[in-house]
CHARMM-style PDB file with segment names, atoms N, HN, CA, C and O in Angstrom:
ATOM      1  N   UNK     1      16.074 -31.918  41.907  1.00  0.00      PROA
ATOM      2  CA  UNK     1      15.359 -31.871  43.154  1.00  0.00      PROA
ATOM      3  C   UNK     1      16.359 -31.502  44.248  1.00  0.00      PROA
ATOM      4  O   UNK     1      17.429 -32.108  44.186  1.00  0.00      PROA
ATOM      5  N   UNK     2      16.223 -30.703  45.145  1.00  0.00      PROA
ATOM      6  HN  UNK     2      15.354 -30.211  45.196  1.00  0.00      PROA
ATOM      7  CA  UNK     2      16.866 -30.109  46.159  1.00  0.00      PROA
ATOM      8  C   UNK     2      16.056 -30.966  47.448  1.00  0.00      PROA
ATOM      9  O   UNK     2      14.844 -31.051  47.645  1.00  0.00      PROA
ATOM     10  N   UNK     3      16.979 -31.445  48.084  1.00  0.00      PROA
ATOM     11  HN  UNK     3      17.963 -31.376  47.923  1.00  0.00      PROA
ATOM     12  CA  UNK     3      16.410 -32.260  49.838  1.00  0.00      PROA
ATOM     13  C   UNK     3      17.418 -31.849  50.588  1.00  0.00      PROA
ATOM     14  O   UNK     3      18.628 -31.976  50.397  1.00  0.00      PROA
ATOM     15  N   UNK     4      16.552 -31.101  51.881  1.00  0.00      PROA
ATOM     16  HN  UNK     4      15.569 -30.998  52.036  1.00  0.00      PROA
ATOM     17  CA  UNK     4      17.117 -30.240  52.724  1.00  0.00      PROA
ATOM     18  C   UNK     4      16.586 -31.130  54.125  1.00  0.00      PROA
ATOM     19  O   UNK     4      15.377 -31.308  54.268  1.00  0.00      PROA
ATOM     20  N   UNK     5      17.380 -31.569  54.949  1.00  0.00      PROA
ATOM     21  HN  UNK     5      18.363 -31.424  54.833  1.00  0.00      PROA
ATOM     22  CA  UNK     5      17.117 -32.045  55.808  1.00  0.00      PROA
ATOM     23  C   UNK     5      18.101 -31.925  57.258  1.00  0.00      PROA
ATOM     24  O   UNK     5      19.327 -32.026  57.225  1.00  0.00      PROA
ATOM     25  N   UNK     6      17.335 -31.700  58.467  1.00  0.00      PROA
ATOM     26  HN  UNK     6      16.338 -31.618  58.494  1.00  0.00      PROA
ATOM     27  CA  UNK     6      18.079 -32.006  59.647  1.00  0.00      PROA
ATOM     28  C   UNK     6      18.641 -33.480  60.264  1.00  0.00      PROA
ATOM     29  O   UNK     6      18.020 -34.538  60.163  1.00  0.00      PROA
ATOM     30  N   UNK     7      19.831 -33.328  60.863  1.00  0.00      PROA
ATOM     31  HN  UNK     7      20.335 -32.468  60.945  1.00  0.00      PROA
ATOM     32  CA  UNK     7      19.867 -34.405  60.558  1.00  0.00      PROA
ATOM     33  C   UNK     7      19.840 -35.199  62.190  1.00  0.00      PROA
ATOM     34  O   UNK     7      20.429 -36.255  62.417  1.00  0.00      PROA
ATOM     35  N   UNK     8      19.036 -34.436  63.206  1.00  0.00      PROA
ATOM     36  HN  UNK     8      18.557 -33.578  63.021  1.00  0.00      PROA
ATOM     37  CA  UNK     8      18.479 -34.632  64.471  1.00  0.00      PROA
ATOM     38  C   UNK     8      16.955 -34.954  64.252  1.00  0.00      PROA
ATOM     39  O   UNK     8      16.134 -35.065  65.162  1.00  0.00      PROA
ATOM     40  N   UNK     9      16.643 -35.118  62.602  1.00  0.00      PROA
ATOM     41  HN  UNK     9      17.310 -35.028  61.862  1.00  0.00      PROA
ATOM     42  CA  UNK     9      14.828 -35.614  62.485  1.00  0.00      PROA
ATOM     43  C   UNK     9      14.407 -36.873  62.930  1.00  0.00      PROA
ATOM     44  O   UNK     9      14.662 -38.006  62.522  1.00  0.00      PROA
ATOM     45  N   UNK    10      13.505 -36.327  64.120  1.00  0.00      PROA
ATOM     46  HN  UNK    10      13.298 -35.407  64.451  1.00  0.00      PROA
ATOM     47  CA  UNK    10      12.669 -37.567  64.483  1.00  0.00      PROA
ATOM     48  C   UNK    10      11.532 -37.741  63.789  1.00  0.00      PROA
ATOM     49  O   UNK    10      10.664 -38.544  64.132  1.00  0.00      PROA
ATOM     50  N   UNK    11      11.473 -37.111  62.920  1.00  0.00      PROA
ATOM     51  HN  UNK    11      12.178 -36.459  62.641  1.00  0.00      PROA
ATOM     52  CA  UNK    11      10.143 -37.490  61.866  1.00  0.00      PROA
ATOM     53  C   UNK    11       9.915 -38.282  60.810  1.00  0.00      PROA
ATOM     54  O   UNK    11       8.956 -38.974  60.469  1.00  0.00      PROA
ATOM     55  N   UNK    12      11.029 -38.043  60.329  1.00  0.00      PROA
ATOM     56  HN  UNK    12      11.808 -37.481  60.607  1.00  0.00      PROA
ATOM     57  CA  UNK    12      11.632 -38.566  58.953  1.00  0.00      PROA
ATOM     58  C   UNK    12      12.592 -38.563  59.025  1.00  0.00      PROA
ATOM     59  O   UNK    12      13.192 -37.523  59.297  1.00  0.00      PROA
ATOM     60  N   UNK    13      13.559 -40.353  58.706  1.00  0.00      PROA
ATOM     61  HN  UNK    13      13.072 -41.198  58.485  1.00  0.00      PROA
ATOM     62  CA  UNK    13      14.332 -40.912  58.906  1.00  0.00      PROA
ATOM     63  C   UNK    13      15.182 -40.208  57.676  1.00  0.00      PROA
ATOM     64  O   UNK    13      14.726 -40.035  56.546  1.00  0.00      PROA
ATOM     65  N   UNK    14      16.518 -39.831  58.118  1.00  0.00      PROA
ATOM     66  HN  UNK    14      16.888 -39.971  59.036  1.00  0.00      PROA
ATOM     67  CA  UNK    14      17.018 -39.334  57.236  1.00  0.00      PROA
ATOM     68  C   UNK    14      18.263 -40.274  56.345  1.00  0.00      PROA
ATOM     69  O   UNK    14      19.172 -39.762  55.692  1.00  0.00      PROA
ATOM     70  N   UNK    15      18.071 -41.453  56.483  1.00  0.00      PROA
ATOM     71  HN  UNK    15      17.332 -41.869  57.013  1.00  0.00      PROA
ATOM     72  CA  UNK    15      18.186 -42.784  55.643  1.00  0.00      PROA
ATOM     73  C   UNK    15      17.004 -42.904  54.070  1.00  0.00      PROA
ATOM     74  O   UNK    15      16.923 -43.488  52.990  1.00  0.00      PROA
ATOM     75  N   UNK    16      16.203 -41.799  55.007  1.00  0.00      PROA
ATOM     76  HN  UNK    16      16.270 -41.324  55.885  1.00  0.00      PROA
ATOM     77  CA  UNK    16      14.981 -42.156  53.333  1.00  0.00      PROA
ATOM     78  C   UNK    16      15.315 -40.898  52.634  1.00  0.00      PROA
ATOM     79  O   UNK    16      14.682 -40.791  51.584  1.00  0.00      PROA
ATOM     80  N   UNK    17      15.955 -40.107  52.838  1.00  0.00      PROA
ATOM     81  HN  UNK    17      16.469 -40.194  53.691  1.00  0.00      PROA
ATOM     82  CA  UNK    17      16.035 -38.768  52.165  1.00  0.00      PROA
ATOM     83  C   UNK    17      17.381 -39.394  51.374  1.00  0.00      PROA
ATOM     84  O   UNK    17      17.375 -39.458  50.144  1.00  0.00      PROA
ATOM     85  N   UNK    18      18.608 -39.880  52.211  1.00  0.00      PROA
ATOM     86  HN  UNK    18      18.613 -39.829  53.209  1.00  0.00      PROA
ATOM     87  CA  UNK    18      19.576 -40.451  51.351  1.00  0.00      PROA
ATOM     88  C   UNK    18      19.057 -41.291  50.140  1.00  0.00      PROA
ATOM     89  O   UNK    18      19.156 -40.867  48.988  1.00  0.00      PROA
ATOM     90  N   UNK    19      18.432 -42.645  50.484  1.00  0.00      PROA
ATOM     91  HN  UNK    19      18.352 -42.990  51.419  1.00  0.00      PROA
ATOM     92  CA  UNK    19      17.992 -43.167  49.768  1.00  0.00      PROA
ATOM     93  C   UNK    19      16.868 -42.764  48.459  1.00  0.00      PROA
ATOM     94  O   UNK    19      16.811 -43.306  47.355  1.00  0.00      PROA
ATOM     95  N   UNK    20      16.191 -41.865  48.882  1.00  0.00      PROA
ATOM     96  HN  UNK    20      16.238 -41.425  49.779  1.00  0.00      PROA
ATOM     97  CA  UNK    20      15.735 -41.045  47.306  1.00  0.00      PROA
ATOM     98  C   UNK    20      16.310 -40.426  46.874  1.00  0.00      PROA
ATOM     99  O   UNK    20      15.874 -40.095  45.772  1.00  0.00      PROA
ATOM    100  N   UNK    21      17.698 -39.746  47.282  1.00  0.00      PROA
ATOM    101  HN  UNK    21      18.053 -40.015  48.178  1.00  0.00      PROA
ATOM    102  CA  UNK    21      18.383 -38.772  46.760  1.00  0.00      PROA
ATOM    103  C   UNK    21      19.008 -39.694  45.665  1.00  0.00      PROA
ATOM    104  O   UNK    21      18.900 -39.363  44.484  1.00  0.00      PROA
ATOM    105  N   UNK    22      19.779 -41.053  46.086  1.00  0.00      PROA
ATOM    106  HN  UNK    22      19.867 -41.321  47.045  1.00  0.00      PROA
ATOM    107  CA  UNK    22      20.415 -42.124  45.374  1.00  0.00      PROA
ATOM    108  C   UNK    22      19.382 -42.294  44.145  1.00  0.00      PROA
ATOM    109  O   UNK    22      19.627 -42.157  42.947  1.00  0.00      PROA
ATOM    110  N   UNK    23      18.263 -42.603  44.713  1.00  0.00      PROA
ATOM    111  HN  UNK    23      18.063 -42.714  45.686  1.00  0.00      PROA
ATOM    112  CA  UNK    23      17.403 -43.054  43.737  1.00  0.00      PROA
ATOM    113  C   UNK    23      17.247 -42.374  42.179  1.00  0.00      PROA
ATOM    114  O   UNK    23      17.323 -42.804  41.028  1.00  0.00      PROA
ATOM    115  N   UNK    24      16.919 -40.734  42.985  1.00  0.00      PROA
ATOM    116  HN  UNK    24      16.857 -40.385  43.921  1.00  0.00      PROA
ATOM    117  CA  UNK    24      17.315 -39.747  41.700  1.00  0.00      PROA
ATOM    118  C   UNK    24      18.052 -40.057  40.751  1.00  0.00      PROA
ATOM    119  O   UNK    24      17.798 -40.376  39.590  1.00  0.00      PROA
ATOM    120  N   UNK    25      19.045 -39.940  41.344  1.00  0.00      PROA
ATOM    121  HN  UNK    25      19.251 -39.680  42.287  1.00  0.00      PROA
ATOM    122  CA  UNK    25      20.629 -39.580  40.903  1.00  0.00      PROA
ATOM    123  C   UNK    25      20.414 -41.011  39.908  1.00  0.00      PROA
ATOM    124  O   UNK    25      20.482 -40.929  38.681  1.00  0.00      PROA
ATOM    125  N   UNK    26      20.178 -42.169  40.546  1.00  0.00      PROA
ATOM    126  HN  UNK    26      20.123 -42.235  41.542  1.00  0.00      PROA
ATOM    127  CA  UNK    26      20.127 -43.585  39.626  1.00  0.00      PROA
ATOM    128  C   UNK    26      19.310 -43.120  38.347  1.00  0.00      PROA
ATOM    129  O   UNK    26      19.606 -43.677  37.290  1.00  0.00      PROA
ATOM    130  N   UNK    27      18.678 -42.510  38.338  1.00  0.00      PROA
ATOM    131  HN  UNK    27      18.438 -42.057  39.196  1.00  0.00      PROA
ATOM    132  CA  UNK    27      17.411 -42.303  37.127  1.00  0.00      PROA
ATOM    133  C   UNK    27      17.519 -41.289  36.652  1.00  0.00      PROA
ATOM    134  O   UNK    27      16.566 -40.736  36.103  1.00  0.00      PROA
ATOM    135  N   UNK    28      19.068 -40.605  36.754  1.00  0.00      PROA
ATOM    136  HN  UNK    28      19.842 -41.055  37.200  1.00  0.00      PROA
ATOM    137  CA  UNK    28      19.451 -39.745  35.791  1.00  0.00      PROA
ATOM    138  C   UNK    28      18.835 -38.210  35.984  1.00  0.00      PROA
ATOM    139  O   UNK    28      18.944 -37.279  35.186  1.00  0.00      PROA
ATOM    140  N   UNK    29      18.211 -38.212  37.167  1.00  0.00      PROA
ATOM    141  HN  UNK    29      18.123 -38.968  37.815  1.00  0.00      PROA
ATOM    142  CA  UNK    29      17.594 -36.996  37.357  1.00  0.00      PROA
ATOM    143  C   UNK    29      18.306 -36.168  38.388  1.00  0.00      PROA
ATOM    144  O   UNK    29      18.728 -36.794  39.360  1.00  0.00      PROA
ATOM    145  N   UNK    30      18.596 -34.357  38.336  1.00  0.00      PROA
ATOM    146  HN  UNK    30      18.253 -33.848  37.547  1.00  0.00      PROA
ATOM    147  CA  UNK    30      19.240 -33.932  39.252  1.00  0.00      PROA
ATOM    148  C   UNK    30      19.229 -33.561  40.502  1.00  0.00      PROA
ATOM    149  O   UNK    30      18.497 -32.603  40.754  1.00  0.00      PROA
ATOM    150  N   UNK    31      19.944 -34.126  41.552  1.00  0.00      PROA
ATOM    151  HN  UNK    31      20.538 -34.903  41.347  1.00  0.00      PROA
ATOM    152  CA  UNK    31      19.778 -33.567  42.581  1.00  0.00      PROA
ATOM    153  C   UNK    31      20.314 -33.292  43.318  1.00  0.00      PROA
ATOM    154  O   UNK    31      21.517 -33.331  43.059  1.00  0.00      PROA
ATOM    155  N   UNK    32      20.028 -32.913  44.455  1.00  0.00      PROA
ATOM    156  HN  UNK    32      19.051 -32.881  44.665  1.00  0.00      PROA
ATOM    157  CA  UNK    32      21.053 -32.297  45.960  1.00  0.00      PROA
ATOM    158  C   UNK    32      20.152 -32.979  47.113  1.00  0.00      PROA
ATOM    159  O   UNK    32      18.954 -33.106  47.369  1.00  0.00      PROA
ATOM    160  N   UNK    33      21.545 -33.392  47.732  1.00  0.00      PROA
ATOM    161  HN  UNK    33      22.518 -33.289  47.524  1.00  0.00      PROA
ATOM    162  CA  UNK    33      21.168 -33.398  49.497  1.00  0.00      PROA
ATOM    163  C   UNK    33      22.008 -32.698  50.160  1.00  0.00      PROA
ATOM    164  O   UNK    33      23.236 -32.669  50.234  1.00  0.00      PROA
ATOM    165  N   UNK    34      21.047 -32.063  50.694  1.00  0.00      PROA
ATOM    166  HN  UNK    34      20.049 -32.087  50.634  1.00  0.00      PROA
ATOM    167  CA  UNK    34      22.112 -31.514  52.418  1.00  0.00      PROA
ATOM    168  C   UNK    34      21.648 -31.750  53.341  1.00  0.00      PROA
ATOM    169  O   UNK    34      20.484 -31.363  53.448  1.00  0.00      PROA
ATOM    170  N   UNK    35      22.301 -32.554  54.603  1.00  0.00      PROA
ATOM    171  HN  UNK    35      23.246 -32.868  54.516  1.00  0.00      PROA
ATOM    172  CA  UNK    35      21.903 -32.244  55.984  1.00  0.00      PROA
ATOM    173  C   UNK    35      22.756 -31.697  56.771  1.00  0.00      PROA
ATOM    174  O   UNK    35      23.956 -31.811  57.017  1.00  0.00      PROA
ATOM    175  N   UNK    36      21.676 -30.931  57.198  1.00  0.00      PROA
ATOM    176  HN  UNK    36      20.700 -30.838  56.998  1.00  0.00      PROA
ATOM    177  CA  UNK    36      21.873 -29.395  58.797  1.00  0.00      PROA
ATOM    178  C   UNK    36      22.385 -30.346  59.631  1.00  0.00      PROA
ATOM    179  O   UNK    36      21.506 -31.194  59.787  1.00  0.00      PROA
ATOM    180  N   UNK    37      23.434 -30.649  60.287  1.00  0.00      PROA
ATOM    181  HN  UNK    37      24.148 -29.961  60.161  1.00  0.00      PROA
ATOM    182  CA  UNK    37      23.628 -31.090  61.570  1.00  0.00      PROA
ATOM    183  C   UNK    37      23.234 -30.674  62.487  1.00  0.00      PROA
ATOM    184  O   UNK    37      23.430 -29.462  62.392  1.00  0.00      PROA
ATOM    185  N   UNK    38      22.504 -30.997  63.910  1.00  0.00      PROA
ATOM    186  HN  UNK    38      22.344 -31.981  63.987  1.00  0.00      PROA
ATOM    187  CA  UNK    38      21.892 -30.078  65.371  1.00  0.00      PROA
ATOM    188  C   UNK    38      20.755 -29.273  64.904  1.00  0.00      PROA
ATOM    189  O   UNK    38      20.555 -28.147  65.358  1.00  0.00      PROA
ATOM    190  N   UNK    39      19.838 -29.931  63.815  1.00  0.00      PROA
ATOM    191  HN  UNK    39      20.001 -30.846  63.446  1.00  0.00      PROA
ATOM    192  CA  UNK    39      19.052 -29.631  63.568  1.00  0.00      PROA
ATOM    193  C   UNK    39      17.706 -30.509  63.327  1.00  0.00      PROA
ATOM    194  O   UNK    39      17.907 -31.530  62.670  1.00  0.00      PROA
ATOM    195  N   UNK    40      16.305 -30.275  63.765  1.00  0.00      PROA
ATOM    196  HN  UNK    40      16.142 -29.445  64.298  1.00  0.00      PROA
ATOM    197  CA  UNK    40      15.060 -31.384  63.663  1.00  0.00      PROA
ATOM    198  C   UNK    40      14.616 -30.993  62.362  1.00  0.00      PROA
ATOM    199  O   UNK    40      15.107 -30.250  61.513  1.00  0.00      PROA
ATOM    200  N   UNK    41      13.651 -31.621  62.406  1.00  0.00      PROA
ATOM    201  HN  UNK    41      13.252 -32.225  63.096  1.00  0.00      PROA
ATOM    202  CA  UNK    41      12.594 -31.817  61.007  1.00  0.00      PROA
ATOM    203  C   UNK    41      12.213 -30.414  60.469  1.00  0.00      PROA
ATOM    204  O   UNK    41      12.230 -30.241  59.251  1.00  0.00      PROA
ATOM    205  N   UNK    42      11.942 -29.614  61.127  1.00  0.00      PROA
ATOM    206  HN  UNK    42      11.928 -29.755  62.117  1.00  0.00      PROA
ATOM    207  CA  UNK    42      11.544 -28.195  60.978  1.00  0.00      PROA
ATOM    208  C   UNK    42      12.593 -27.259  60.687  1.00  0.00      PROA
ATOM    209  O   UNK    42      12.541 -26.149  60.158  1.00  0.00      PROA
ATOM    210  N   UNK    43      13.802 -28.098  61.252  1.00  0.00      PROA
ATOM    211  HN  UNK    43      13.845 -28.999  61.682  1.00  0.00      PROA
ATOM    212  CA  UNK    43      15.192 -26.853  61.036  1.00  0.00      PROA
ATOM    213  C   UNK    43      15.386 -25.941  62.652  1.00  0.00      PROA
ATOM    214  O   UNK    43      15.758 -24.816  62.987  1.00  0.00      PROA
ATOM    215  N   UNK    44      15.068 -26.741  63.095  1.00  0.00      PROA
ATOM    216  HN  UNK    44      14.766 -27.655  62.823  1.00  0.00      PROA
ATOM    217  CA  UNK    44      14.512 -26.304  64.860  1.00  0.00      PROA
ATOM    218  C   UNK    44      16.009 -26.761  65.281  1.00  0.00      PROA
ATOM    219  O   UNK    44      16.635 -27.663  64.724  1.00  0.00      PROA
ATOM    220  N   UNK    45      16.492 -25.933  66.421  1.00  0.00      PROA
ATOM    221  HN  UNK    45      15.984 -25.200  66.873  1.00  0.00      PROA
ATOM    222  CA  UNK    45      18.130 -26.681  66.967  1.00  0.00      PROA
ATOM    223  C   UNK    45      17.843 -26.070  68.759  1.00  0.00      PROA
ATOM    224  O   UNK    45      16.867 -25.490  69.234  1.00  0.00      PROA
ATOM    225  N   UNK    46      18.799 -26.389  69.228  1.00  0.00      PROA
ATOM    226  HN  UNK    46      19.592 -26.860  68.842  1.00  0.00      PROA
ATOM    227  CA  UNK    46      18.810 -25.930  70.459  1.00  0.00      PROA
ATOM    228  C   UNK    46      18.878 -25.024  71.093  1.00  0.00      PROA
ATOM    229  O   UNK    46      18.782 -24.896  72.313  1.00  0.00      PROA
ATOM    230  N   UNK    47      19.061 -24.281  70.271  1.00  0.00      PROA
ATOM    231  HN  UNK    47      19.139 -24.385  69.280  1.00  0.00      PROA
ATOM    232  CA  UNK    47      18.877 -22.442  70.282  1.00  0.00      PROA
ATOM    233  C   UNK    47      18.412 -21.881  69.348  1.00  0.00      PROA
ATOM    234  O   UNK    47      18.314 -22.206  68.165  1.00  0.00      PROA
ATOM    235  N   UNK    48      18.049 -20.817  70.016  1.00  0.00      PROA
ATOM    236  HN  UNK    48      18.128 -20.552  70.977  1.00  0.00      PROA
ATOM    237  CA  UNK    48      17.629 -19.251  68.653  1.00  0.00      PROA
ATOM    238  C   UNK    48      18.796 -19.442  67.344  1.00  0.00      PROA
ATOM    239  O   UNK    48      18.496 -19.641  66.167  1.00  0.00      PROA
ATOM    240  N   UNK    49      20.103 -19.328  67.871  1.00  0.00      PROA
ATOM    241  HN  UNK    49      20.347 -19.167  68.828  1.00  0.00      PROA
ATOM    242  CA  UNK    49      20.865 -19.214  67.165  1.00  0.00      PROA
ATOM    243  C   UNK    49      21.139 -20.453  66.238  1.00  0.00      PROA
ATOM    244  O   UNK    49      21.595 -20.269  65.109  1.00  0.00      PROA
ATOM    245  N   UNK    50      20.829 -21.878  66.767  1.00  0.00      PROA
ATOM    246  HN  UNK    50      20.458 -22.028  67.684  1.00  0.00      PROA
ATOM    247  CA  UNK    50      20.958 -22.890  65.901  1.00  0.00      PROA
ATOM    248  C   UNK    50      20.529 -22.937  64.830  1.00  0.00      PROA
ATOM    249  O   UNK    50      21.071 -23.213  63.759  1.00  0.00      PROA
ATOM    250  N   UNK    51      18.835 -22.480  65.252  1.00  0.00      PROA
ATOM    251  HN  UNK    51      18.395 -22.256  66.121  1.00  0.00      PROA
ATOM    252  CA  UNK    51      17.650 -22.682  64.330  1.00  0.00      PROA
ATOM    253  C   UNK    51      17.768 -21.803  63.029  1.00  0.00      PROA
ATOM    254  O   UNK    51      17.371 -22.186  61.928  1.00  0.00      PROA
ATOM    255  N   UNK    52      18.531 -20.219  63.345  1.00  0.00      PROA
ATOM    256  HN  UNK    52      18.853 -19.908  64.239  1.00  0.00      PROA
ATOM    257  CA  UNK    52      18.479 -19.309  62.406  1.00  0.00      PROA
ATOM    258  C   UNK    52      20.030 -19.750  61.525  1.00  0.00      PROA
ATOM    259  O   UNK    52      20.138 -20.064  60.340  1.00  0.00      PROA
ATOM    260  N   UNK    53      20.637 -19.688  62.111  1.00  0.00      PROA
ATOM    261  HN  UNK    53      20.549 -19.433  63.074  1.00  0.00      PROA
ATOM    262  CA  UNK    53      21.778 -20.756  60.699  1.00  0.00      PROA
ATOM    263  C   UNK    53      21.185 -21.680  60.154  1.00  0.00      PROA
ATOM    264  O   UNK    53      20.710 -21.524  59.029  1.00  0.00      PROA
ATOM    265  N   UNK    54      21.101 -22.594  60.680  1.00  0.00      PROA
ATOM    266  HN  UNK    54      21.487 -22.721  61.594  1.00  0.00      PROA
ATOM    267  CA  UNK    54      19.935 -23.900  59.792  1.00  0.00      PROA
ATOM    268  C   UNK    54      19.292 -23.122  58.351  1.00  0.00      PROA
ATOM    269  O   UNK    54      19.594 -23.251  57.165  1.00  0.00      PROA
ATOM    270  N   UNK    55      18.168 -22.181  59.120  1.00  0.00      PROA
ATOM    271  HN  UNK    55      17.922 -22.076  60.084  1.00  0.00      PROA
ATOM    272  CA  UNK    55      17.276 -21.376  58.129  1.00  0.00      PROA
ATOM    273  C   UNK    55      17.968 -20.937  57.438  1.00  0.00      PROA
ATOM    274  O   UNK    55      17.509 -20.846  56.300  1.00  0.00      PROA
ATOM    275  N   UNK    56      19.331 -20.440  57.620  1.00  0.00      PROA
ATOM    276  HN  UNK    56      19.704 -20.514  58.545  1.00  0.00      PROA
ATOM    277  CA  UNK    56      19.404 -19.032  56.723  1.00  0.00      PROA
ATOM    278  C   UNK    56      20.640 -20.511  55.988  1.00  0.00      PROA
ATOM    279  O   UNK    56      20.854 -20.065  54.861  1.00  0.00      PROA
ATOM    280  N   UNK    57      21.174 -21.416  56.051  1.00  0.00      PROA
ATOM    281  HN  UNK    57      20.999 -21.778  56.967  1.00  0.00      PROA
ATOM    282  CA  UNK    57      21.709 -22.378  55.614  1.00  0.00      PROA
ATOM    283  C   UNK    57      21.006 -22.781  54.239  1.00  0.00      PROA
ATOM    284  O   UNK    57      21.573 -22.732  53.148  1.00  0.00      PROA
ATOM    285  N   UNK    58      19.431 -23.267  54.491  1.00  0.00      PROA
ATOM    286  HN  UNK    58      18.970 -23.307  55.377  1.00  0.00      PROA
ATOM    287  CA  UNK    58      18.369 -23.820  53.708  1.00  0.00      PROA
ATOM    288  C   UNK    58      18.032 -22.961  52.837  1.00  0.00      PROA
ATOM    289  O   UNK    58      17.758 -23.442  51.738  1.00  0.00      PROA
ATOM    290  N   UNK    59      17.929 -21.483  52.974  1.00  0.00      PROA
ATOM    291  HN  UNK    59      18.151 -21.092  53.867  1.00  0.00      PROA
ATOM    292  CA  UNK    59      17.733 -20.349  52.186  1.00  0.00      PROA
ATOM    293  C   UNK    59      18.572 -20.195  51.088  1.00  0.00      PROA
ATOM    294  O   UNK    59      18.314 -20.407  49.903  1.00  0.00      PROA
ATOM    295  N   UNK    60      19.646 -19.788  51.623  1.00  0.00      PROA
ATOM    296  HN  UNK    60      19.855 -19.616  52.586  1.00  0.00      PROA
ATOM    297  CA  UNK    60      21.105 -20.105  50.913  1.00  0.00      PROA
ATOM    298  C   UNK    60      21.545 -20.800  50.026  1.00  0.00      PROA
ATOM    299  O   UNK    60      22.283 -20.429  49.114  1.00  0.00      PROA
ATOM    300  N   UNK    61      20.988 -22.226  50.285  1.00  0.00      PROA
ATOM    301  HN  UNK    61      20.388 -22.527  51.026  1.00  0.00      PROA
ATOM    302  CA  UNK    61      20.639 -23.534  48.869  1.00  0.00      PROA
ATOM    303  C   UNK    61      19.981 -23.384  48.092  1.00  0.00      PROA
ATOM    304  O   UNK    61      20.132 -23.402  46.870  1.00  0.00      PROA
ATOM    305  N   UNK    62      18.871 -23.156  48.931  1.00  0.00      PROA
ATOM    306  HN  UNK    62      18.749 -23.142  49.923  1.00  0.00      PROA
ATOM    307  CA  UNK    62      17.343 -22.872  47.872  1.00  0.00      PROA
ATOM    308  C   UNK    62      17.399 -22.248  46.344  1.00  0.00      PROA
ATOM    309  O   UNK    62      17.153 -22.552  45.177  1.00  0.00      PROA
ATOM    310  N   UNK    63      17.986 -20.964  47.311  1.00  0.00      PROA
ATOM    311  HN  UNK    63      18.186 -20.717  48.259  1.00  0.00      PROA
ATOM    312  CA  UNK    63      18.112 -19.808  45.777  1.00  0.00      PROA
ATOM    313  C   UNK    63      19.670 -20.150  45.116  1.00  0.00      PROA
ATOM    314  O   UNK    63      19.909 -19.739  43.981  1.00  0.00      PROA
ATOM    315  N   UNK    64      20.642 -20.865  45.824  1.00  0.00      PROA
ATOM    316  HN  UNK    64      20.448 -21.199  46.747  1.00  0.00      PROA
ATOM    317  CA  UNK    64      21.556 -21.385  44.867  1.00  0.00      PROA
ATOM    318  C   UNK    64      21.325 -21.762  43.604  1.00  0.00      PROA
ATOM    319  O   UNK    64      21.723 -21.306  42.532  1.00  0.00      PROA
ATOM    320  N   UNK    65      20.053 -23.392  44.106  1.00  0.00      PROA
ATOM    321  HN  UNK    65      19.730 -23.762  44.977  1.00  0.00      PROA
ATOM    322  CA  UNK    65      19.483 -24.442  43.333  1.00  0.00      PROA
ATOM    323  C   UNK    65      18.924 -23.733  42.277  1.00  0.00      PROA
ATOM    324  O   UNK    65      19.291 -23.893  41.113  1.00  0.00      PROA
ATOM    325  N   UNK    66      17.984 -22.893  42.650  1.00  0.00      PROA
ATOM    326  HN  UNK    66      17.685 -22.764  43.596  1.00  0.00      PROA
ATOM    327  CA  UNK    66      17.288 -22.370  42.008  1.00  0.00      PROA
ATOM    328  C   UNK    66      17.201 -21.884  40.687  1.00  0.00      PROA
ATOM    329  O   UNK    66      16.504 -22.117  39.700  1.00  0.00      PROA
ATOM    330  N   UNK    67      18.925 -20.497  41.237  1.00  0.00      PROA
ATOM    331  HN  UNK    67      19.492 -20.308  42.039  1.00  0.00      PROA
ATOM    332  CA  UNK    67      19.396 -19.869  40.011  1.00  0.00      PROA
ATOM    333  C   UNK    67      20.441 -20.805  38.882  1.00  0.00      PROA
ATOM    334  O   UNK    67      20.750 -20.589  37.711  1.00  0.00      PROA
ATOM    335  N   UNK    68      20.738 -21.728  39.677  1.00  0.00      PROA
ATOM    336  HN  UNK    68      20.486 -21.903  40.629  1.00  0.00      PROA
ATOM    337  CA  UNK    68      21.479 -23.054  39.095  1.00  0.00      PROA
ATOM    338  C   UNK    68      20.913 -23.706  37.983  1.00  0.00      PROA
ATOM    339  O   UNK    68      21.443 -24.146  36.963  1.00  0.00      PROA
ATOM    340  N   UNK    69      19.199 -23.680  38.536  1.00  0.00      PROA
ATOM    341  HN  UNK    69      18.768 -23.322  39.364  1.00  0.00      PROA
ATOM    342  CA  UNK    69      18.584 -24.579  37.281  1.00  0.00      PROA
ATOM    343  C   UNK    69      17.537 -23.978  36.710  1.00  0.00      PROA
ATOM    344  O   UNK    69      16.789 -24.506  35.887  1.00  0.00      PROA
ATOM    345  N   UNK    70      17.440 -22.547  37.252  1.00  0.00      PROA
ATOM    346  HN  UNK    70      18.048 -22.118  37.920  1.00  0.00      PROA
ATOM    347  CA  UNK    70      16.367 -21.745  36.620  1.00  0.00      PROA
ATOM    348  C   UNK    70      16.950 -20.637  35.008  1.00  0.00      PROA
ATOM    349  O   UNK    70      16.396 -20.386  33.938  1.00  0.00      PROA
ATOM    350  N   UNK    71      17.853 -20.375  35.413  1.00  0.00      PROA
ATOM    351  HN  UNK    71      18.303 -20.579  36.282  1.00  0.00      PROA
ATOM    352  CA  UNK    71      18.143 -19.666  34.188  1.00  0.00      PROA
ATOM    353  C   UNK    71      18.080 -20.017  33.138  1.00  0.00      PROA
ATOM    354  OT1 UNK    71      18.372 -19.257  32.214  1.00  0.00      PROA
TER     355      UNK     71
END
């Protein structure tokens, strides 16, 4: 499981993303966390420019993860 999170989320506490990530990991199952610093729930930052690193950050993992565990 891949969890991608900002870590300016006022939505979702990003204590619960740690904590399921742990949880995973306890139950032998694989995963990733990353958090975006200067970034909200959406991947939203204080600029144009924040927001599109964030994105292109999350993208970047995605298809890492992906080809990591898809092949």
């Amino acid at each position: 499981m891949l969890l991608i999170a900002g870590l300016q989320d006022s939505v979702v506490p990003n204590q619960q993303s740690v904590e399921f990530n742990q949880r995973l990991e306890a139950a032998g199952a694989s995963s990733e966390l990353i958090l975006i610093p200067g970034v909200s729930h959406s991947l939203i930052g204080k600029t144009p420019q924040e927001t599109r690193a964030a994105t292109e950050q999350a993208v970047a993992a995605t298809i890492a993860f992906f080809d990591r565990h898809l092949k």
